[in-house]
MIVOKE-464640 format. One record per atom (N, C-alpha, C): residue number from 1; residue in one letter; x, y, z. Coordinates in steps of 0.001 Angstrom, whole numbers, plus 500000, padded with zeros to 6 digits. Layout:
n->NUM, res->A, X->X, Y->Y, Z->Z
...
This chain:
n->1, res->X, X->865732, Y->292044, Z->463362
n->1, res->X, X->864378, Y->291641, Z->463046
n->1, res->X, X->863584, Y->292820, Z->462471
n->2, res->X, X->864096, Y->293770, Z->463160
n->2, res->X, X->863333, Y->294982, Z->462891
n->2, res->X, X->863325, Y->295576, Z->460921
n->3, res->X, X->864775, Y->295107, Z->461259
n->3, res->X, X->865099, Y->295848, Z->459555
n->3, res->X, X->864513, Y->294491, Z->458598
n->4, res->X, X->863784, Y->293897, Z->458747
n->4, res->X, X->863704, Y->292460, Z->458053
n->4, res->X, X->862279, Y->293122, Z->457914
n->5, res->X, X->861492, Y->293321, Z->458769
n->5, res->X, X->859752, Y->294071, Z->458898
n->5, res->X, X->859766, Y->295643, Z->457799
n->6, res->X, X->861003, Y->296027, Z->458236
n->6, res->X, X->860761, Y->297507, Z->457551
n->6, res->X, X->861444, Y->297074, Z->455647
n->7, res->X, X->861906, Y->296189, Z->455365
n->7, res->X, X->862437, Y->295701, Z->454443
n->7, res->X, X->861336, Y->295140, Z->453405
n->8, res->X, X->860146, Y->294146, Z->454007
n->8, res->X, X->859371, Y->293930, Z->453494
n->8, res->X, X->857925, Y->294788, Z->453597
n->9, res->X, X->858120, Y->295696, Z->454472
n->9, res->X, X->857126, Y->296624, Z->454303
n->9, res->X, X->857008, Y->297821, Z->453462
n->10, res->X, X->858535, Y->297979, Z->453093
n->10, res->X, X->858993, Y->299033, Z->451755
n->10, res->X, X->858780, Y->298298, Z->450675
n->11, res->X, X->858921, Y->296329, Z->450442
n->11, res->X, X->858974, Y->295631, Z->449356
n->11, res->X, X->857650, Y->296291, Z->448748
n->12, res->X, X->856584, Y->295814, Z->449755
n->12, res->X, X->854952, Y->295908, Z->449335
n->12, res->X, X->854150, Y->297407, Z->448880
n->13, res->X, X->855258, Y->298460, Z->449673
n->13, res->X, X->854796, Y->299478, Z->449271
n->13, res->X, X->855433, Y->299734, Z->447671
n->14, res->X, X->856352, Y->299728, Z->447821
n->14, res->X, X->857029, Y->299700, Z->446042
n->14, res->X, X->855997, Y->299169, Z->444927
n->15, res->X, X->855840, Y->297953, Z->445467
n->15, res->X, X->854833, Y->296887, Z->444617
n->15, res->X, X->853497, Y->297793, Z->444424
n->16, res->X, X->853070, Y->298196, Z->445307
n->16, res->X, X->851604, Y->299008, Z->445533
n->16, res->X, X->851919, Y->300490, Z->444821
n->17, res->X, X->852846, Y->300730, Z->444849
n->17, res->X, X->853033, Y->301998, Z->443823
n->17, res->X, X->853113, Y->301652, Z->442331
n->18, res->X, X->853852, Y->300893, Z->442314
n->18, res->X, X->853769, Y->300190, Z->440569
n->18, res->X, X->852576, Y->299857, Z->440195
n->19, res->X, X->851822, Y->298919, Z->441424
n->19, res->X, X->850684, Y->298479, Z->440399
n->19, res->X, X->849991, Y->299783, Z->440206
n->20, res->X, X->849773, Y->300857, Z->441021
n->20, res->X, X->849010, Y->302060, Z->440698
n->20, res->X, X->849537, Y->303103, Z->439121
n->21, res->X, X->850555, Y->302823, Z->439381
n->21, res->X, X->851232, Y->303574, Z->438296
n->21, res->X, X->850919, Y->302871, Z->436571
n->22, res->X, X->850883, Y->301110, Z->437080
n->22, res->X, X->850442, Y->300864, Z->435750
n->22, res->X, X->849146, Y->300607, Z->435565
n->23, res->X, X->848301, Y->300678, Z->436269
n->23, res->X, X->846717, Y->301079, Z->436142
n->23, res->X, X->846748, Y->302272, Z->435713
n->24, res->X, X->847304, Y->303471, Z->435920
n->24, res->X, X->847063, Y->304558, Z->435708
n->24, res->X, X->847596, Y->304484, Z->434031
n->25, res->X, X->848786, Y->304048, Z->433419
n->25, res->X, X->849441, Y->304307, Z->432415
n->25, res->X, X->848444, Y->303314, Z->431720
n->26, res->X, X->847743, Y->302312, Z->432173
n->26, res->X, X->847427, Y->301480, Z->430998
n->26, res->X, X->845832, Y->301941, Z->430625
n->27, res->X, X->845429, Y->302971, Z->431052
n->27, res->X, X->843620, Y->303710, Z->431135
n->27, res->X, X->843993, Y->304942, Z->430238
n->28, res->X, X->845714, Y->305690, Z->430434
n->28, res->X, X->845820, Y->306934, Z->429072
n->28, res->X, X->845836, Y->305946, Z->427881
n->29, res->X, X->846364, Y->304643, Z->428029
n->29, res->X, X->846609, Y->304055, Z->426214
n->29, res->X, X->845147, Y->303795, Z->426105
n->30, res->X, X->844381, Y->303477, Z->427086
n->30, res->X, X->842857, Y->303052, Z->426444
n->30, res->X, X->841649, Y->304310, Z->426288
n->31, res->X, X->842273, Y->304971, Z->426250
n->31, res->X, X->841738, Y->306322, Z->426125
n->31, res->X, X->842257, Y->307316, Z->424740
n->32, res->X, X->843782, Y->306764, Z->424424
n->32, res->X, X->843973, Y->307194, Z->423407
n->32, res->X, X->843359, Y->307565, Z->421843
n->33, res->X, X->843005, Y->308182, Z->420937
n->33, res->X, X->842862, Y->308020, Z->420096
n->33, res->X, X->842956, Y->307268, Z->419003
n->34, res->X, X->842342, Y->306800, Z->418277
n->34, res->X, X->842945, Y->305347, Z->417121
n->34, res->X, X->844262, Y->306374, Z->416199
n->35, res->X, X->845037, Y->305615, Z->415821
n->35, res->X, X->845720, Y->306493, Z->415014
n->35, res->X, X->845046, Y->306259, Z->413478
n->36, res->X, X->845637, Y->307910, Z->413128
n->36, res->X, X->845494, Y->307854, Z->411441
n->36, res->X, X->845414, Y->306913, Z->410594
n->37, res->X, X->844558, Y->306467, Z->409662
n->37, res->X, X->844928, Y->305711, Z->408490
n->37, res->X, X->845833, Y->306508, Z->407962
n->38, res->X, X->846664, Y->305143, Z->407296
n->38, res->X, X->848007, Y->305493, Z->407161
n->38, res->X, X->847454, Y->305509, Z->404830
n->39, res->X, X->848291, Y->306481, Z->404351
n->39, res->X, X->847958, Y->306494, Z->402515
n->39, res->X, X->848855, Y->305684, Z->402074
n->40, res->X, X->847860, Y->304621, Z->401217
n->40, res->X, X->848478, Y->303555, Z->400575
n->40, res->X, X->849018, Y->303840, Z->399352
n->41, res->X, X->848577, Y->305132, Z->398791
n->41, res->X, X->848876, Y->305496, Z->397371
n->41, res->X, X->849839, Y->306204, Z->396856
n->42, res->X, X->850767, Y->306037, Z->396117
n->42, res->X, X->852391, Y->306919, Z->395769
n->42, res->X, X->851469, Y->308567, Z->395758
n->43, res->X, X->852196, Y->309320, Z->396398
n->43, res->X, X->851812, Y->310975, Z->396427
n->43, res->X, X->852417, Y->311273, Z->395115
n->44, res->X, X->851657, Y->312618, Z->394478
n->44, res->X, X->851188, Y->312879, Z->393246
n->44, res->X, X->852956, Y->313797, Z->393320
n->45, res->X, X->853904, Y->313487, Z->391765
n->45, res->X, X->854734, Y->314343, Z->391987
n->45, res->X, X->854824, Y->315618, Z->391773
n->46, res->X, X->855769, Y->316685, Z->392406
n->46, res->X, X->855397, Y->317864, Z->391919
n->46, res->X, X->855970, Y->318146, Z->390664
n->47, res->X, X->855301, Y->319542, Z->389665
n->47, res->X, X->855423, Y->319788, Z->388125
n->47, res->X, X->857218, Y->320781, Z->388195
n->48, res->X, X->857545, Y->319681, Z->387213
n->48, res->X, X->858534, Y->320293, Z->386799
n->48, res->X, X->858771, Y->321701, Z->386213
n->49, res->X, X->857941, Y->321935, Z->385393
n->49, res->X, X->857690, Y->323677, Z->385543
n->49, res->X, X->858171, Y->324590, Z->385483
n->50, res->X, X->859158, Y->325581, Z->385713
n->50, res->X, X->858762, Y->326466, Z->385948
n->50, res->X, X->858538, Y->327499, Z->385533
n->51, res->X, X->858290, Y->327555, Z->385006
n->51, res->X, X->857355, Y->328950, Z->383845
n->51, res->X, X->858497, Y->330103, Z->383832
n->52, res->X, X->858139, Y->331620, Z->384716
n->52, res->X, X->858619, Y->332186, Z->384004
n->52, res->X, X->859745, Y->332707, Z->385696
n->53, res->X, X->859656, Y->331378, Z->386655
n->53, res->X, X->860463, Y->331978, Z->387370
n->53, res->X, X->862178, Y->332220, Z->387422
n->54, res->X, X->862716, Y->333234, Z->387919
n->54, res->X, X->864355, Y->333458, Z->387877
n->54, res->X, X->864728, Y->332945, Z->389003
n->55, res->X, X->865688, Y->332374, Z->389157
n->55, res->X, X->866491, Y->332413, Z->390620
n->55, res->X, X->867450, Y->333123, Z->391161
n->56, res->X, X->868338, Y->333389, Z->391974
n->56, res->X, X->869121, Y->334745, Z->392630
n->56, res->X, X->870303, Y->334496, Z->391572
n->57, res->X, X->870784, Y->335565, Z->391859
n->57, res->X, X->872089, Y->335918, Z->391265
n->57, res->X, X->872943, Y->335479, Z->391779
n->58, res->X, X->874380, Y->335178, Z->391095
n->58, res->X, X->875677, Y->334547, Z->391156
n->58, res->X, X->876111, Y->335274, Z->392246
n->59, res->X, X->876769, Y->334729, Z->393087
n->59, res->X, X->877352, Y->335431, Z->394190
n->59, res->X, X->878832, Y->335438, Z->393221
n->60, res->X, X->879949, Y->337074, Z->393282
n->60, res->X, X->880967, Y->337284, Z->392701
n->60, res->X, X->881796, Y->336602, Z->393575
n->61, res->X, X->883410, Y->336545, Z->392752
n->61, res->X, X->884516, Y->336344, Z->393755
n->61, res->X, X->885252, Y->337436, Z->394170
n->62, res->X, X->885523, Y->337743, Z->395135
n->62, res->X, X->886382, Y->338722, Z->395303
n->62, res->X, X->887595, Y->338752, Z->394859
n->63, res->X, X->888183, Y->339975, Z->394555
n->63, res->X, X->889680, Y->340152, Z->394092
n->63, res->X, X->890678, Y->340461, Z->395463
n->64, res->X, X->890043, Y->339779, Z->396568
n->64, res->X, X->891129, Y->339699, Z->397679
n->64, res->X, X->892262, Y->338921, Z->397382
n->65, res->X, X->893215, Y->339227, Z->397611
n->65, res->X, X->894597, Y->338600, Z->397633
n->65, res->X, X->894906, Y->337816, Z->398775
n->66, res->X, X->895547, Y->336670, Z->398845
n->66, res->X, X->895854, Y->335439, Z->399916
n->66, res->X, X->896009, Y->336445, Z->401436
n->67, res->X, X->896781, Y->337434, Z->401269
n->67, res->X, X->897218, Y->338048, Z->402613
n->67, res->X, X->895891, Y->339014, Z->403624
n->68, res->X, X->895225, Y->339490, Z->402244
n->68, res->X, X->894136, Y->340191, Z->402555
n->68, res->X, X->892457, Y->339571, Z->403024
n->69, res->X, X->892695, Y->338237, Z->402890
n->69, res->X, X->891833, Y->337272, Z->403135
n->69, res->X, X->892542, Y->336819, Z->404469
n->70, res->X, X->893597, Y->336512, Z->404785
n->70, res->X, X->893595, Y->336397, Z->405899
n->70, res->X, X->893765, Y->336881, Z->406825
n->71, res->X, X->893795, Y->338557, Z->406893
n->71, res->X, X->893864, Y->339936, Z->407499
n->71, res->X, X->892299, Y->339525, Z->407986
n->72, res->X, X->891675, Y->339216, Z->407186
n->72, res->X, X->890187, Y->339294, Z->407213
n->72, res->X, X->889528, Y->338407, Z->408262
n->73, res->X, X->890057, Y->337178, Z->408082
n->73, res->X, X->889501, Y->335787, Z->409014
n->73, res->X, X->890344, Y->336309, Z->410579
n->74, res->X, X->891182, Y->337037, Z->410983
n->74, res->X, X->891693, Y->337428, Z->412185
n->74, res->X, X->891109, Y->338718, Z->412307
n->75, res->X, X->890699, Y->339704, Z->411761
n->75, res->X, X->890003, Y->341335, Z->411903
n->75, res->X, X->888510, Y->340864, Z->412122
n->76, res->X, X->887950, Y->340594, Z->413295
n->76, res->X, X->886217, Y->340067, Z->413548
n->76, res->X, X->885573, Y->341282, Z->413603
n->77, res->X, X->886075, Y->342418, Z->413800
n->77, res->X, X->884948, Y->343518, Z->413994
n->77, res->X, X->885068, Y->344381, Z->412745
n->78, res->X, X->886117, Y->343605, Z->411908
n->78, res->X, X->886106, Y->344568, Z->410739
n->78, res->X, X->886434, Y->345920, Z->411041
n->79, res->X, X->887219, Y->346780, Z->411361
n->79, res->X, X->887897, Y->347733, Z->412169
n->79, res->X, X->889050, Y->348204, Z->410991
n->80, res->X, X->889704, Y->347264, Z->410540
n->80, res->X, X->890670, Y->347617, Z->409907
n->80, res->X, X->892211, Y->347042, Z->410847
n->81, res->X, X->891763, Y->346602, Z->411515
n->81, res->X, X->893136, Y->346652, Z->412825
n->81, res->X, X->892632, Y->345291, Z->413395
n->82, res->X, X->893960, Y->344269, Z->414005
n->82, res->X, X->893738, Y->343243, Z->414547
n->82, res->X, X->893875, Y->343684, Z->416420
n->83, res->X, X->892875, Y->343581, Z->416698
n->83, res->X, X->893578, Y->343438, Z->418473
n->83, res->X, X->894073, Y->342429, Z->419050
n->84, res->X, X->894518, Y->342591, Z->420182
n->84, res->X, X->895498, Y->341367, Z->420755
n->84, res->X, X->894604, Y->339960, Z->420998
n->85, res->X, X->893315, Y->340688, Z->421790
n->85, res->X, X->891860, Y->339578, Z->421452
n->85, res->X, X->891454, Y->338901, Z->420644
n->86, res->X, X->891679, Y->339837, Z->419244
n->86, res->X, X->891250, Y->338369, Z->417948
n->86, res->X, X->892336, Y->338132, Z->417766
n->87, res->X, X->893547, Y->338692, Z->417817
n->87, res->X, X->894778, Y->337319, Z->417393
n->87, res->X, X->894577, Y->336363, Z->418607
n->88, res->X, X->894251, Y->336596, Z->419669
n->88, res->X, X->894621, Y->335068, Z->420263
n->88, res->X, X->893085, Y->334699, Z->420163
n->89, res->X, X->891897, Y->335323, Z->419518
n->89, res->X, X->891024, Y->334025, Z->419551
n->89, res->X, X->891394, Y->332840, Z->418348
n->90, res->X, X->891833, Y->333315, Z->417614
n->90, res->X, X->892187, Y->332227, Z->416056
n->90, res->X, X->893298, Y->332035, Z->416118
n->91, res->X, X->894193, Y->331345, Z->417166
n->91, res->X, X->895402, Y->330924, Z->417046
n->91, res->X, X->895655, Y->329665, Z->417589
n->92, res->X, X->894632, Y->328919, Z->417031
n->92, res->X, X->894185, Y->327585, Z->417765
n->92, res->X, X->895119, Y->326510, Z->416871
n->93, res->X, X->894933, Y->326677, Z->415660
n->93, res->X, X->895548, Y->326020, Z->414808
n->93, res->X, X->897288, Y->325642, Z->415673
n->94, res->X, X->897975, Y->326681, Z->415900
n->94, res->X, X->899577, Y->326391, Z->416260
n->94, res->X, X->899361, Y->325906, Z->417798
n->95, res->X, X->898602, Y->325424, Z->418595
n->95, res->X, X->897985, Y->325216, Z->419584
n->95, res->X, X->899168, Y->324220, Z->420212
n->96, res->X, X->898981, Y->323017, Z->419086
n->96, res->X, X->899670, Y->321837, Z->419217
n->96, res->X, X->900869, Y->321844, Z->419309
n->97, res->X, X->901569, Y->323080, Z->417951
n->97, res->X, X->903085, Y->323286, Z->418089
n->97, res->X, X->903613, Y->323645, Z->419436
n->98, res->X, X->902861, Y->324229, Z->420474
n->98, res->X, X->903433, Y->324774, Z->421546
n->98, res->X, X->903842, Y->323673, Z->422644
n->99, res->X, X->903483, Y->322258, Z->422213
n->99, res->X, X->903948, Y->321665, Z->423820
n->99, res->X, X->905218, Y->321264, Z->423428
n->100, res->X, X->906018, Y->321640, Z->424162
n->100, res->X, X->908159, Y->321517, Z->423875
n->100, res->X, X->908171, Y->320197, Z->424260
n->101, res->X, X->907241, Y->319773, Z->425324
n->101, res->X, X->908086, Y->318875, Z->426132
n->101, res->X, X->907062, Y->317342, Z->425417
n->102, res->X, X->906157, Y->317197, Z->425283
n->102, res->X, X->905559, Y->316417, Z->424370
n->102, res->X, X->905023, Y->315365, Z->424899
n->103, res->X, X->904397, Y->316224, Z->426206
n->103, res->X, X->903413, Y->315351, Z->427077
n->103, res->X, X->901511, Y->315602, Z->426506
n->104, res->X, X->901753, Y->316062, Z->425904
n->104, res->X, X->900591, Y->316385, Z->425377
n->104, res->X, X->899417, Y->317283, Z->426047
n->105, res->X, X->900303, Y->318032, Z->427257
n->105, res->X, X->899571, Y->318415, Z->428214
n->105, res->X, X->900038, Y->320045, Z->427965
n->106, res->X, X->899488, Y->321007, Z->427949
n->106, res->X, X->899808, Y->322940, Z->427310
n->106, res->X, X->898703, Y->323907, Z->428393
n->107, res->X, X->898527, Y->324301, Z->428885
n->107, res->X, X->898030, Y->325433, Z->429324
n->107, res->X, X->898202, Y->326520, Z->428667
n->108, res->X, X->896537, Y->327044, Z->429105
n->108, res->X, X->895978, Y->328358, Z->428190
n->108, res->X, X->897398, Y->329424, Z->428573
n->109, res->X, X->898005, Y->329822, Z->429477
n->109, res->X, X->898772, Y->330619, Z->429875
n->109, res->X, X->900052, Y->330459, Z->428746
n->110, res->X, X->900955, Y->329083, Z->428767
n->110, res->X, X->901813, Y->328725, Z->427863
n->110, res->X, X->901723, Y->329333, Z->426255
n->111, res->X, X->900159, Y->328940, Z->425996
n->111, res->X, X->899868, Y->329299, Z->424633
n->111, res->X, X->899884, Y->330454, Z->424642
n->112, res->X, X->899320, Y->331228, Z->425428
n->112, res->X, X->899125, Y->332900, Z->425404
n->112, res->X, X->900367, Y->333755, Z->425038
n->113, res->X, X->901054, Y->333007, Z->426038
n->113, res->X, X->902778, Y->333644, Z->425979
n->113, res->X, X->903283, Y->333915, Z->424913
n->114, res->X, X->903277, Y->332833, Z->424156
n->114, res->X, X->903944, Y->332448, Z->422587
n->114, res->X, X->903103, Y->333010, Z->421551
n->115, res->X, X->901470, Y->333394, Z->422052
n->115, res->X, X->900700, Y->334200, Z->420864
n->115, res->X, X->901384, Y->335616, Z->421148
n->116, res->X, X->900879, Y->336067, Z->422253
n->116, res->X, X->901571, Y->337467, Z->422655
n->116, res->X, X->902589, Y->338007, Z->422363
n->117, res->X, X->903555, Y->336939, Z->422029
n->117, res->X, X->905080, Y->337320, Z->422202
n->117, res->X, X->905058, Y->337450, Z->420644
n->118, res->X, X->904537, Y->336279, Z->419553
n->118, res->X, X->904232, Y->337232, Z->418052
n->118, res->X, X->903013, Y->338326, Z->418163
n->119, res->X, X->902451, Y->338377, Z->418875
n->119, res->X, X->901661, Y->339675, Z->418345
n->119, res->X, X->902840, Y->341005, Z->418614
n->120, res->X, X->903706, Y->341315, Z->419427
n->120, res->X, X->904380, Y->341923, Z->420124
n->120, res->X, X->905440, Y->342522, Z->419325
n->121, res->X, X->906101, Y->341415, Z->418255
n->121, res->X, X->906984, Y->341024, Z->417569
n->121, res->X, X->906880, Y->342101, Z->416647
n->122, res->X, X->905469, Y->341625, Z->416156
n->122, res->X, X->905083, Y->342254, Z->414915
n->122, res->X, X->904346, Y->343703, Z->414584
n->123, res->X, X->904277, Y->344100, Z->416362
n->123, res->X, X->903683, Y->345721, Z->416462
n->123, res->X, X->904527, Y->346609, Z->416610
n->124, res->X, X->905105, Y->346994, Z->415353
n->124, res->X, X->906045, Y->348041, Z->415217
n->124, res->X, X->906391, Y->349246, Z->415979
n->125, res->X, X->904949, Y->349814, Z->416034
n->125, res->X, X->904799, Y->351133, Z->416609
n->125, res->X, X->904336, Y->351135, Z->418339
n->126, res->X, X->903708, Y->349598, Z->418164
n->126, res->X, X->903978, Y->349592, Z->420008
n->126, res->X, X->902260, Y->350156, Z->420015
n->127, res->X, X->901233, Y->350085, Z->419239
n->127, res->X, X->900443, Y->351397, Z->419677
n->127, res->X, X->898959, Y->349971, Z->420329
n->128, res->X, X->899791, Y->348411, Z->420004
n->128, res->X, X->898431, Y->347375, Z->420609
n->128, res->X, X->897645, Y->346768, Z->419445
n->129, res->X, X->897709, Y->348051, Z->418507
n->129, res->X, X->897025, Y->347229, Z->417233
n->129, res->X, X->898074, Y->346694, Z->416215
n->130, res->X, X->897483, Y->345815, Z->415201
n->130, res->X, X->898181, Y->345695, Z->413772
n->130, res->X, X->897464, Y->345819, Z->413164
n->131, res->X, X->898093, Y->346351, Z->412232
n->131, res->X, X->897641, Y->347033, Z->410796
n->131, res->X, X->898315, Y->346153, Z->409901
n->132, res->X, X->897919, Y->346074, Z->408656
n->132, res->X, X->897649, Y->344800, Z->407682
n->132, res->X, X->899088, Y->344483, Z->407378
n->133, res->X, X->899686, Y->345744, Z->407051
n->133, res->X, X->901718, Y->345730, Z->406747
n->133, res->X, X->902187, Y->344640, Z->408191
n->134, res->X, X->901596, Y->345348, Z->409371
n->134, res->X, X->902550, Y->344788, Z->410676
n->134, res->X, X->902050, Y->343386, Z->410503
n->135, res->X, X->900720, Y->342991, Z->410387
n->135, res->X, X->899836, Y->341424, Z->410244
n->135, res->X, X->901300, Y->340524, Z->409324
n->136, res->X, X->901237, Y->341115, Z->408029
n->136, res->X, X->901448, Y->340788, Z->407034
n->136, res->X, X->902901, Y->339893, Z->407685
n->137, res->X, X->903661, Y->340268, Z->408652
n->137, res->X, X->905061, Y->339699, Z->409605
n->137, res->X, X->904877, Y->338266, Z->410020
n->138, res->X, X->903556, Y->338456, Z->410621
n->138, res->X, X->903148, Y->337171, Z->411428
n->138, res->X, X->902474, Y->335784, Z->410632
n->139, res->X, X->903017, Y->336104, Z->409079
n->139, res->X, X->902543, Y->334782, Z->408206
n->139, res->X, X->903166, Y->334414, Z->408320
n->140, res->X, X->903173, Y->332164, Z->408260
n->140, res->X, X->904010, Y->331718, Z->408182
n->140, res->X, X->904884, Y->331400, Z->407220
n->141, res->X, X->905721, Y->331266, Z->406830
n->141, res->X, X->906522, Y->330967, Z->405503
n->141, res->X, X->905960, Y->329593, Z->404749
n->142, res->X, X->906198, Y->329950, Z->403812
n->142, res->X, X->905634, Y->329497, Z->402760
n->142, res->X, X->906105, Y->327976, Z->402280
n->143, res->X, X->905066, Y->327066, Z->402448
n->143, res->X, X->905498, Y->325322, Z->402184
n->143, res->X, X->906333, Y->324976, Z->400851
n->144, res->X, X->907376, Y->324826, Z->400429
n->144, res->X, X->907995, Y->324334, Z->399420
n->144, res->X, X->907386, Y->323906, Z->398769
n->145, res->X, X->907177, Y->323844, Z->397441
n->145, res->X, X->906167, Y->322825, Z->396796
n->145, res->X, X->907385, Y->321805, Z->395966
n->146, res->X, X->906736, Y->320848, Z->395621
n->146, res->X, X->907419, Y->319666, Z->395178
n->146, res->X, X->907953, Y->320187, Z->393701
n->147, res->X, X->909035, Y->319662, Z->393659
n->147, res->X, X->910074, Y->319843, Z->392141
n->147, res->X, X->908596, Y->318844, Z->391122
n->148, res->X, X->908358, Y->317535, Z->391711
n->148, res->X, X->907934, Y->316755, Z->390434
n->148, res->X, X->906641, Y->316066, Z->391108
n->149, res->X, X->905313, Y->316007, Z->390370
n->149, res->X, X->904230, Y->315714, Z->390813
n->149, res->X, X->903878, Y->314127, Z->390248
n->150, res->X, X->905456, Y->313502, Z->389993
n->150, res->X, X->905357, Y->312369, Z->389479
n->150, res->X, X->905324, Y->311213, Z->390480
């Protein structure tokens, strides 16, 4: 019985909060400001023009070569040298190649292994870095291109 009293005595208080809440919300809309007239008239276009202004200069292309461009997108601090850090931050791409078993399921550790193990490959001198010759190991070979584009 009890919970039947406290049931409808929460109903009425609920009710008594709403109606306060929408007395209160419906006195900011009548208080509001009218809005803007709105312009009925097409806006004036701007002048084609332009007299005697220049705009920036041509950005050049560089004479980087395929290998040296991509020395570049793996070297982030610009250093001259790849560390073991930016090769495995951009080695997302072969990400996918790494699951053997083809559950679609890889851990960061798995991937690491297989980045590490080419960065490792390809550091000649053992000294942690690569330098653009040692980089130059860790490209992948090159896609066949088609005999006939017919």
């Amino acid at each position: 019985m009890n919970r039947f009293l406290l049931g409808g005595l929460a109903v009425f208080v609920l009710l008594g909060i709403g109606l306060f809440w929408w007395q209160g919300h419906a006195e900011v809309e009548a208080a509001a400001p009218d809005p803007a007239p709105m312009a009925t008239g097409p806006a004036a276009l701007p002048s084609a023009d332009v007299g005697e202004m220049v705009g920036p200069e041509l950005p050049e292309a560089t004479d980087l070569s395929r290998e040296q461009r991509r020395f570049g997108r793996y070297d982030r601090d610009r250093d001259g040298r790849i560390s073991r850090s930016e090769m495995l931050s951009t080695r997302a791409d072969g990400f996918r190649k790494l699951d053997k078993d083809g559950n679609n399921l890889l851990t960061f550790e798995e991937w690491a292994v297989a980045t590490v193990d080419k960065f490792d490959g390809a550091d000649g001198d053992r000294d942690g870095f690569l330098t653009a010759a040692e980089f130059r190991r860790t490209a992948p070979p090159p896609k066949p291109r088609p005999k006939c584009s017919c």
